[in-house]
C-alpha positions as CSV (number, residue, x, y, z in Angstrom):
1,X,-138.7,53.8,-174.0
2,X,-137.2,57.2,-174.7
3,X,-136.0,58.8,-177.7
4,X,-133.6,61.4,-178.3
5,X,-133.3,63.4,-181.8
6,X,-130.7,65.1,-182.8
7,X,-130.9,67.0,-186.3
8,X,-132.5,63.8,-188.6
9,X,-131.3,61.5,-186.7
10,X,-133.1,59.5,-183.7
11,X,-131.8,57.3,-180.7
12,X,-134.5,55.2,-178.9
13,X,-133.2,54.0,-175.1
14,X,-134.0,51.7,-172.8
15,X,-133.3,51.0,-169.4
16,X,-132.1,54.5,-168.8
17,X,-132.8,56.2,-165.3
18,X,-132.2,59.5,-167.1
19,X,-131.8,60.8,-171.1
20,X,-131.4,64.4,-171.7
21,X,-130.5,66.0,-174.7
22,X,-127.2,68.0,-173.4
23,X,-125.7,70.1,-176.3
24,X,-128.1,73.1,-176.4
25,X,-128.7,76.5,-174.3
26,X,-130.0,74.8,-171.2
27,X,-127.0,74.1,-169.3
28,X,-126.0,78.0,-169.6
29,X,-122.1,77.6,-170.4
30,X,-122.4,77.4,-174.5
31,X,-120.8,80.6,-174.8
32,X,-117.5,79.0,-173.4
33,X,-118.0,75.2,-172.9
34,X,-118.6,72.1,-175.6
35,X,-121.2,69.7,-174.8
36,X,-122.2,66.4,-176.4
37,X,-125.2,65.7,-177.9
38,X,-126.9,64.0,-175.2
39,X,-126.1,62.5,-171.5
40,X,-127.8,59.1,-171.1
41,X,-127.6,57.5,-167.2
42,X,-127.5,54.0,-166.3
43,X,-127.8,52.2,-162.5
44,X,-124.0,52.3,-162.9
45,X,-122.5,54.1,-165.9
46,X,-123.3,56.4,-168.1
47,X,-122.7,57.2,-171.4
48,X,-122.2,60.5,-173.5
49,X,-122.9,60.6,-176.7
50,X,-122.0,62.4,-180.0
51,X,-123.3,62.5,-183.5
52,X,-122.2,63.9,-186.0
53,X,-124.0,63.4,-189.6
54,X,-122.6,64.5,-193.1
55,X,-125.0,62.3,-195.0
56,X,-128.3,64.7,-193.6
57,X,-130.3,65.3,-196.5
58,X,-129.7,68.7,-196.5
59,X,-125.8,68.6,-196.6
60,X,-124.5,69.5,-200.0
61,X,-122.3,66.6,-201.7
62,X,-119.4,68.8,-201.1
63,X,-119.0,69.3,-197.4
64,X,-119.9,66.0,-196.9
65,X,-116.9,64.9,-198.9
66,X,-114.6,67.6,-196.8
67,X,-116.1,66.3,-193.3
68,X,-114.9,62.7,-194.7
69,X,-111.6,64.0,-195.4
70,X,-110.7,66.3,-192.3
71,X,-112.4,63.4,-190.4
72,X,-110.4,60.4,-192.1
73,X,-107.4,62.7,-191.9
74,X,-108.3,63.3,-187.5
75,X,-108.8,67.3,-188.0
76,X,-112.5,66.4,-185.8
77,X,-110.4,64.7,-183.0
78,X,-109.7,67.9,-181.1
79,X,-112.9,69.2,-181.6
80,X,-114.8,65.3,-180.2
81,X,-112.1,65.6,-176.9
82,X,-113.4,68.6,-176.1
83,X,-116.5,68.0,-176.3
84,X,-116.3,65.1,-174.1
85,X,-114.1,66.8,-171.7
86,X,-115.9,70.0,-171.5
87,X,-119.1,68.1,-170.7
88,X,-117.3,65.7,-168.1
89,X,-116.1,69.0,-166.3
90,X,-119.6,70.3,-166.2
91,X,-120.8,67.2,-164.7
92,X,-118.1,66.9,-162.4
93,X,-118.6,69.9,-161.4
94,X,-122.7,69.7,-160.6
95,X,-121.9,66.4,-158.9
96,X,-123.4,64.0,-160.9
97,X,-120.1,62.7,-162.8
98,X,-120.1,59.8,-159.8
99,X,-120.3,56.6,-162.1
100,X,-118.2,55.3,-165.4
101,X,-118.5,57.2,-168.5
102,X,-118.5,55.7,-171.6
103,X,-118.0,58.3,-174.8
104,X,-120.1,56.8,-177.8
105,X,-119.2,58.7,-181.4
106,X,-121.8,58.4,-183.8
107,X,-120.8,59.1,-187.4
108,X,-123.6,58.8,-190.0
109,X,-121.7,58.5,-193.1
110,X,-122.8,55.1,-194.8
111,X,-119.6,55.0,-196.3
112,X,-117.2,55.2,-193.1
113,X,-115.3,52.3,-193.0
114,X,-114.6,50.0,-189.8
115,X,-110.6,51.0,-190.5
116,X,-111.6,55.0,-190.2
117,X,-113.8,53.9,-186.8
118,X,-110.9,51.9,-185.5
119,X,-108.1,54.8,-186.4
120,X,-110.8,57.1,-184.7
121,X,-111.3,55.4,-181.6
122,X,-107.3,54.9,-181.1
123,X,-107.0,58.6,-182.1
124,X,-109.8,59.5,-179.3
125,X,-108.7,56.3,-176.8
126,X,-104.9,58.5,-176.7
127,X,-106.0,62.0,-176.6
128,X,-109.0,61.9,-173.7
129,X,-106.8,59.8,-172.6
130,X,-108.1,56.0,-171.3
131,X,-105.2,55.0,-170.6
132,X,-103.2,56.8,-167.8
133,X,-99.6,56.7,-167.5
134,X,-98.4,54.4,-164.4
135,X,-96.9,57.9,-162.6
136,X,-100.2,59.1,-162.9
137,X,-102.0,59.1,-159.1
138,X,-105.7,59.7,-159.9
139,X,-108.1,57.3,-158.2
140,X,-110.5,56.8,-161.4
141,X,-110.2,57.6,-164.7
142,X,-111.5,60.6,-167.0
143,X,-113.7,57.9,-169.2
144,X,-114.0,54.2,-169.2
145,X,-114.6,53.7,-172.8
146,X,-115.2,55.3,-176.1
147,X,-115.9,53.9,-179.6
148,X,-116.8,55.8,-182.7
149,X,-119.0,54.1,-185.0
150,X,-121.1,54.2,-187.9
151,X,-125.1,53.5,-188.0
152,X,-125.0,50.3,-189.3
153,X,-121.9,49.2,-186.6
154,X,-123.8,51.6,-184.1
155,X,-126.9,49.4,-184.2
156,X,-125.1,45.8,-184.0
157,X,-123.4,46.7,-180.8
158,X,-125.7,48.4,-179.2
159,X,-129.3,47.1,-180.1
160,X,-131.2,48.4,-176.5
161,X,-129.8,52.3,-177.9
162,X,-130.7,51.8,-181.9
163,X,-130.3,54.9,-184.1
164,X,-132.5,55.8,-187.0
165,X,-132.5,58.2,-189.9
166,X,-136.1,60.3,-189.5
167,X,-135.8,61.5,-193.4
């Protein structure tokens, strides 16, 4: 088993051929390039994944109620496609973008409803996109998948990849 922390939250993995924590100085581009949180590799997918967490103990009671709005409202959509896409060119571009990518969203607000995590999701399904239009010649898409979740909905779907709050 291995587990990934991000800030006070932590992801425990198994099955994984790789898990690497991806959003930091290591990959040498941060000066011009967004990176997800960590890069997780599978026999035959992998998945990237963000978290993002207003409820951290040490977030005042204020921003966490402006992250809720701009994030209910989609102001974080640009900001979660780039991310994703800036990290899928960087792996394209070593060569190791070679399977499907799923793009996971954690959100660890306790309040997030499923509605806000469905709206998200659409909002981030168009704008990556998933779904290519039919004059579009590509040969496989940019990601296979995304969801955005919240701990609670993170944990029921995915129980082999279960989050936990360290504080």
């Amino acid at each position: 088993m291995i587990a990934l922390t991000e800030g006070n939250l932590q992801i425990s993995i198994q099955g994984a051929v790789n898990a690497r924590k991806f959003d930091d100085d290591g990959h040498g581009l941060s000066h011009c390039m967004k990176a997800v949180d960590f890069i997780l590799e599978f026999p035959d997918h992998y998945l990237f994944i963000e978290f993002k967490d207003p409820d951290a103990p040490d977030i005042p009671r204020q921003a966490r109620a402006e992250f809720l709005r701009s994030f209910e409202e989609g102001q974080r959509d640009e900001e979660l496609k780039y991310k994703y896409r800036d990290s899928f060119l960087y792996e394209w571009a070593s060569g190791w973008a070679d399977k499907a990518i799923y793009y996971l969203v954690l959100i660890a607000q306790h309040d997030l409803s499923s509605g806000d995590m469905l709206r998200r999701t659409n909002a981030l399904e168009r704008i990556l996109p998933l779904q290519l239009p039919s004059s579009v010649t590509w040969t496989r898409p940019l990601v296979s998948g995304c969801g955005v979740f919240n701990i609670d909905a993170w944990n029921r779907n995915f129980p082999d990849y279960p989050v936990r709050r360290l504080l």
